[in-house]
N, C-alpha and C positions, 0 to 999 in steps of 0.2 A: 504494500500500500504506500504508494509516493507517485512525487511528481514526476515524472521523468522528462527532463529540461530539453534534453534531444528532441524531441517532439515539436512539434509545432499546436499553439495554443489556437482554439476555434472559438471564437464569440458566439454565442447565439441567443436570440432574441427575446427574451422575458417580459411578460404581462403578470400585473400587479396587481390583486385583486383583497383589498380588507374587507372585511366582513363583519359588520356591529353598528349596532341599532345608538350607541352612543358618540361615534367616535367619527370626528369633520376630516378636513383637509388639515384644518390649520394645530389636533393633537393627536392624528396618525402615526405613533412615536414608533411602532410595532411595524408599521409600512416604509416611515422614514429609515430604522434601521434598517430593513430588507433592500430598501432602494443603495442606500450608502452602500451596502457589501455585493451586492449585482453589480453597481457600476464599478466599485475597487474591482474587482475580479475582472474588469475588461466585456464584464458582457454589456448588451444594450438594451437598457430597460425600455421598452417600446410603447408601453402604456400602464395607466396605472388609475384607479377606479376604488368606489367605497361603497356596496351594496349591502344592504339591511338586512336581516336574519330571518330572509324569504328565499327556501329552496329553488321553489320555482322562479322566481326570478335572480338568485346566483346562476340555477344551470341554465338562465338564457342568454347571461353573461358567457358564462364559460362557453356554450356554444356559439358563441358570436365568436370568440377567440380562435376556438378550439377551428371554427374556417374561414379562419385569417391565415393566409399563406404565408405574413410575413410574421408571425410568432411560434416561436419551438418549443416553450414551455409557460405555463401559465404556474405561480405559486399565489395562493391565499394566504391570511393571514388572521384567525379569528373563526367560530364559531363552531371549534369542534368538541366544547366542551360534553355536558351531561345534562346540563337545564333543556326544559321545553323550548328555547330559543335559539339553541344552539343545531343547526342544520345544513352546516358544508358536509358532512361526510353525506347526506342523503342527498345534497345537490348532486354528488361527485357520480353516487350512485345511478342517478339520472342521464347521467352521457357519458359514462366508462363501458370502456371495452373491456379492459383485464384492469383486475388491481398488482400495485406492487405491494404485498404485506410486508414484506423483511425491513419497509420504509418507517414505516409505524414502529413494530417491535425493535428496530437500530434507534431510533427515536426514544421512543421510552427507554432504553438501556443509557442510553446519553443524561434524558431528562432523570434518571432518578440519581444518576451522583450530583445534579444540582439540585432536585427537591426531593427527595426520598422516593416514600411508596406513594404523595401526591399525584406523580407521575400517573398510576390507574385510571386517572382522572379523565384523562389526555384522548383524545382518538383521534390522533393527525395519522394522517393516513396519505396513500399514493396510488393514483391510474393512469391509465394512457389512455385516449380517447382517440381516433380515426388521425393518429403521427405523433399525437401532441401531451407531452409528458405535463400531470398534475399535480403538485405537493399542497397538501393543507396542513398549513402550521398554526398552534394555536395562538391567543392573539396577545401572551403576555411579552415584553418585551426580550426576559432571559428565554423563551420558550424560542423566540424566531434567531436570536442568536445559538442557541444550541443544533436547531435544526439547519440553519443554513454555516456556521461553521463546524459541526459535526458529519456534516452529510453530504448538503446540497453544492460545497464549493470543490469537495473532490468528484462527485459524480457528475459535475457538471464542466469540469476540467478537462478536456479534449486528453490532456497529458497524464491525466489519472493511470495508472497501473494496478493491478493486472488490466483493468477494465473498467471502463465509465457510461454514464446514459448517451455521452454525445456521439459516441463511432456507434452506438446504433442507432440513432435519427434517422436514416438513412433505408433502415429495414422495417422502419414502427407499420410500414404500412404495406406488406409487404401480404400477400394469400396463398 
């Protein structure tokens, strides 16, 4: 698991999607990190959006995304908790093709040496949808730093070793 410098590094395109019924443009601190470490990383955040704790209207978000040719990965940020208002993972549910589970449970394995067994709490999870890779991170601000510097910045690193999501964009759509 490293970088491997020989390689050459691939940008690819992120759409930014928070999710909460409280939270504007102007105290999206949980969006602002994720934005800050997308663009450190050299990707290009291509849009970026704040939709209310309505499934059906996340997954008409997400599928507006999801066929937009010029976006590779969409990540969330917020409502996967356990309350009745919490509803990205049944958005995700709505326009996934396959899930990635091992996202979720690497996730919780990260989230519990910074909050314990809190972490159960948590159901960030991961699909692919018709090319277009999904992460839902929950919407605290250590929770999106854990997930995107635990996970999302090597898998999303063209130069990851043994292997990364981006050398297979290429096959996501593939029959």
């Amino acid at each position: 698991m490293a970088i491997d410098e020989t390689r050459t590094f691939k940008p690819i395109n992120i759409a930014l999607l928070t999710v909460s019924d409280t939270r504007g443009p102007g105290d999206d601190t949980s969006g602002d990190i994720l934005a800050e470490r997308i663009k450190g990383a050299g990707h290009r955040l291509v849009v970026r959006a704040i939709e209310k704790d309505d499934a059906s209207v996340i997954a008409g978000r997400l599928n507006n995304w999801i066929d937009d040719q010029a976006i590779d990965c969409i990540i969330t940020t917020g409502g996967t908790g356990l309350t009745g208002r919490d509803v990205t993972p049944e958005a995700l549910d709505r326009v996934k093709e396959k899930d990635i589970p091992g996202f979720g449970e690497i996730f919780r394995v990260i989230s519990f040496k910074t909050i314990g067994t809190s972490t159960v709490q948590s159901r960030a999870c991961a699909v692919v949808s018709r090319g277009t890779y999904i992460f839902a991170l929950p919407g605290s601000n250590g929770a999106v730093k854990d997930g995107w510097d635990g996970i999302l910045a090597e898998q999303l690193d063209s130069r990851n070793r043994p292997c990364n999501f981006v050398e297979l964009m290429p096959r996501l759509r593939e029959v």
